[in-house]
C-alpha angles and dihedrals in degrees: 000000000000113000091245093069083064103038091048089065087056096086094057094036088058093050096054096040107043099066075057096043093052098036092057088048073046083070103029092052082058081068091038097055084036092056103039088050095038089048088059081068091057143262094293082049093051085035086063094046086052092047098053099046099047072072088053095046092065108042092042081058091068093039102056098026092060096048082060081081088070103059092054092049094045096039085057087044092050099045084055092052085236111158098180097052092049084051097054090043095060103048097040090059091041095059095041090050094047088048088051104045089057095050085054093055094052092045089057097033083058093035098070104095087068085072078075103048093044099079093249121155102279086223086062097050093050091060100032082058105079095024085067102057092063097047093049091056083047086067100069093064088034093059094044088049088058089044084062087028091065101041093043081060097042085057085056088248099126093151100079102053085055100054092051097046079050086054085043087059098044090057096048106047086054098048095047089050091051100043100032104049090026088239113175108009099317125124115253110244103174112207090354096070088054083066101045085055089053105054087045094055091045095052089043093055091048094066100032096060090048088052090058093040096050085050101060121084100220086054110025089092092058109053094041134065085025108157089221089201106031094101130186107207092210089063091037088055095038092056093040091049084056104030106053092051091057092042089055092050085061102039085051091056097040086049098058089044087047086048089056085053090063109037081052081062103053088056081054150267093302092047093051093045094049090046088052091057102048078049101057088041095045083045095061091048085046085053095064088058095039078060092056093043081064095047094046086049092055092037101054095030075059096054091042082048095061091028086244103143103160092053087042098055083045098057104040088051084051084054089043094053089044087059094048097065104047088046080058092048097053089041090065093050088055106053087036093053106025097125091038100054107052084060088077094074102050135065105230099183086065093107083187099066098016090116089064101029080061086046080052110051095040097051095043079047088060095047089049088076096051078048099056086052102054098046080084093057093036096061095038088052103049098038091064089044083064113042077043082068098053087058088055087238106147117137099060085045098055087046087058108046094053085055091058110039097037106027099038100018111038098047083052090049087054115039099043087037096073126103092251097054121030109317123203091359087058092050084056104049088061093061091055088047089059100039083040088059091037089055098051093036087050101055097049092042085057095041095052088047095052100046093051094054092049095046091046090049086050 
């Protein structure tokens, strides 16, 4: 098939998966703002950071990931044209993700005391502690916005989460800048602010995506009238047959990457805090094919919807090449600016902390380049996940992404992260070894699948 059938496709897929795109960076620019500013306070105070969310993180990973169960099930029930269905599909996912944003909360809010048993600088406990309990609490608006967040995409409708993720941001940077320097009157509460930031911009995207959403025709009928607690157990049992697999594929993947958090703290307070900030950087390139997984997921639920399966495999490989090129194109910012870009989180002219301010930029400069690898696999991996979902396809999926990440990544991370063998690079090192076998076990599960739907529909 000639490359233009492919690249024809580019223009659409950009306009779906942009909104997405920004409005993840959207998400991943909240951990940005917290750590910069966070970073002026000095490298405990980033460690912390590090540490909490590492809690977050997980947590964040079933959340999210379960609410991916919504956009599949929409974007079929929209190509139908079949309103009750959409309908269904929406509240049931948003009950089942209220119910489990609070138990995650909870879970977090209970799980603290195993900051103490992990190993981790006393120092950086001390602080993570009370900055996670407001974080945690932030996770109960966090996981019913995504619960909006996926149907509004399934109906196509990718704008809206993004402007309220963009409100989200707004919010936050000025809160943080209020509450953790004590600017204009208000008290200075050091990392603490950045949480509170944080909880206030979550609660503040959640209603204002409902306010948009409630305001379009195509999508009014949905988010209003909903009988919150008249439940149909088909529907429970369908969403939750969809929705814990994919939560587990991105549990499985947060997990190794929390892992590598702390392992990094175990080698000390400078390698964590250089892992923490190869990690934010590497997450808002993530976020532009995390864009394109959405799109991949609305695009291909569309064509099963409508048992078009030729047009279906050609579109998602035209998302997939889409992806490539971009993955290329942060690679090479990565190796070219490795040393440049880890100097935006730390203060050099603080003569106090400027030994490990210098630890800390040299060893997140080195991880910047297994970084830059693995943004290949990354995107390949993930945009297959999620044109996988559209499919409806969990549960091989969820099988092979713990394979990769804890069978072939995590020994690697292990074994090469201590003192004695590469450190933080080797840590490192195992995290491109798993995204590196997701990515390779993801394609040909999706070819396979593909081929056989179009040869049984011949």
């Amino acid at each position: 098939m000639q490359l233009k059938n492919y690249t024809k496709e580019f223009k659409y897929n950009w306009q779906l998966a942009a909104p997405v795109m920004l409005g993840m960076l959207g998400h991943s620019f909240v951990g940005f703002a917290d750590n910069v500013m966070v970073g002026q306070l000095g490298t405990a105070e980033l460690a912390a950071v590090s540490l909490g969310n590492s809690f977050m993180f997980i947590a964040m990973s079933l959340g999210i990931g379960f609410s991916t169960a919504i956009t599949p099930l929409t974007a079929e029930a929209d190509a139908e044209q079949n309103f009750v269905k959409g309908k269904s599909a929406f509240k049931h996912g948003l009950f089942l993700c209220t119910v489990l944003g609070i138990s995650l909360f909870l879970l977090v809010f209970f799980a603290k005391p195993l900051m103490h048993l992990m190993k981790q600088p006393t120092e950086v406990v001390d602080l993570a502690s009370p900055y996670l309990d407001l974080v945690a609490f932030s996770l109960i608006p966090l996981i019913v916005f995504q619960a909006f967040k996926q149907f509004s995409d399934g109906l196509s409708m990718t704008r809206f989460p993004m402007y309220a993720t963009l409100l989200g941001n707004v919010v936050n940077v000025g809160l943080n800048y209020l509450l953790i320097f004590g600017k204009f009157g208000f008290p200075e509460l050091g990392i603490v602010g950045a949480a509170y930031g944080t909880l206030a911009s979550r609660f503040i995207m959640v209603a204002y995506l409902w306010y948009l959403l409630k305001g379009k025709e195509k999508s009014k009928a949905f988010v209003t009238n909903i009988k919150f607690f008249v439940l149909d157990t088909f529907m429970l049992r369908k969403i939750m047959n969809l929705g814990t697999p994919s939560a587990m594929q991105m549990f499985f993947e947060v997990a190794i990457f929390t892992v590598a958090i702390w392992l990094s703290g175990t080698l000390g307070k400078n390698p964590q805090a250089a892992n923490q900030i190869a990690l934010n950087l590497s997450s808002m390139t993530f976020m532009v094919a995390t864009g394109l997984s959405v799109a991949a997921m609305v695009r291909v639920g569309n064509q099963k919807g409508q048992q078009n399966y030729f047009e279906l495999r050609r579109i998602a490989f035209s998302i997939f090449l889409f992806g490539l090129l971009f993955a290329v194109s942060f690679a090479f910012i990565f190796f070219v600016f490795n040393n440049q870009l880890p100097k935006l989180y730390v203060d050099f002219n603080d003569t106090k902390n400027l030994l490990d301010n210098t630890e800390v930029i040299d060893i997140a400069s080195k991880l910047l380049i297994a970084a830059a690898i693995f943004q290949i696999s990354d995107s390949i991996q993930v945009i297959f996940l999620g044109a996988l979902r559209g499919l409806q396809d969990v549960k091989i999926p969820t099988l092979i992404t713990f394979v990769s990440y804890w069978i072939v990544g995590f020994p690697v991370s292990w074994f090469l992260g201590k003192e004695t063998a590469y450190g933080s690079f080797g840590i490192w090192l195992g995290l491109l070894a798993g995204l590196s076998t997701a990515a390779i076990l993801l394609y040909l599960r999706f070819n396979y699948l593909t081929k056989r739907l179009i040869l049984s529909n011949n």
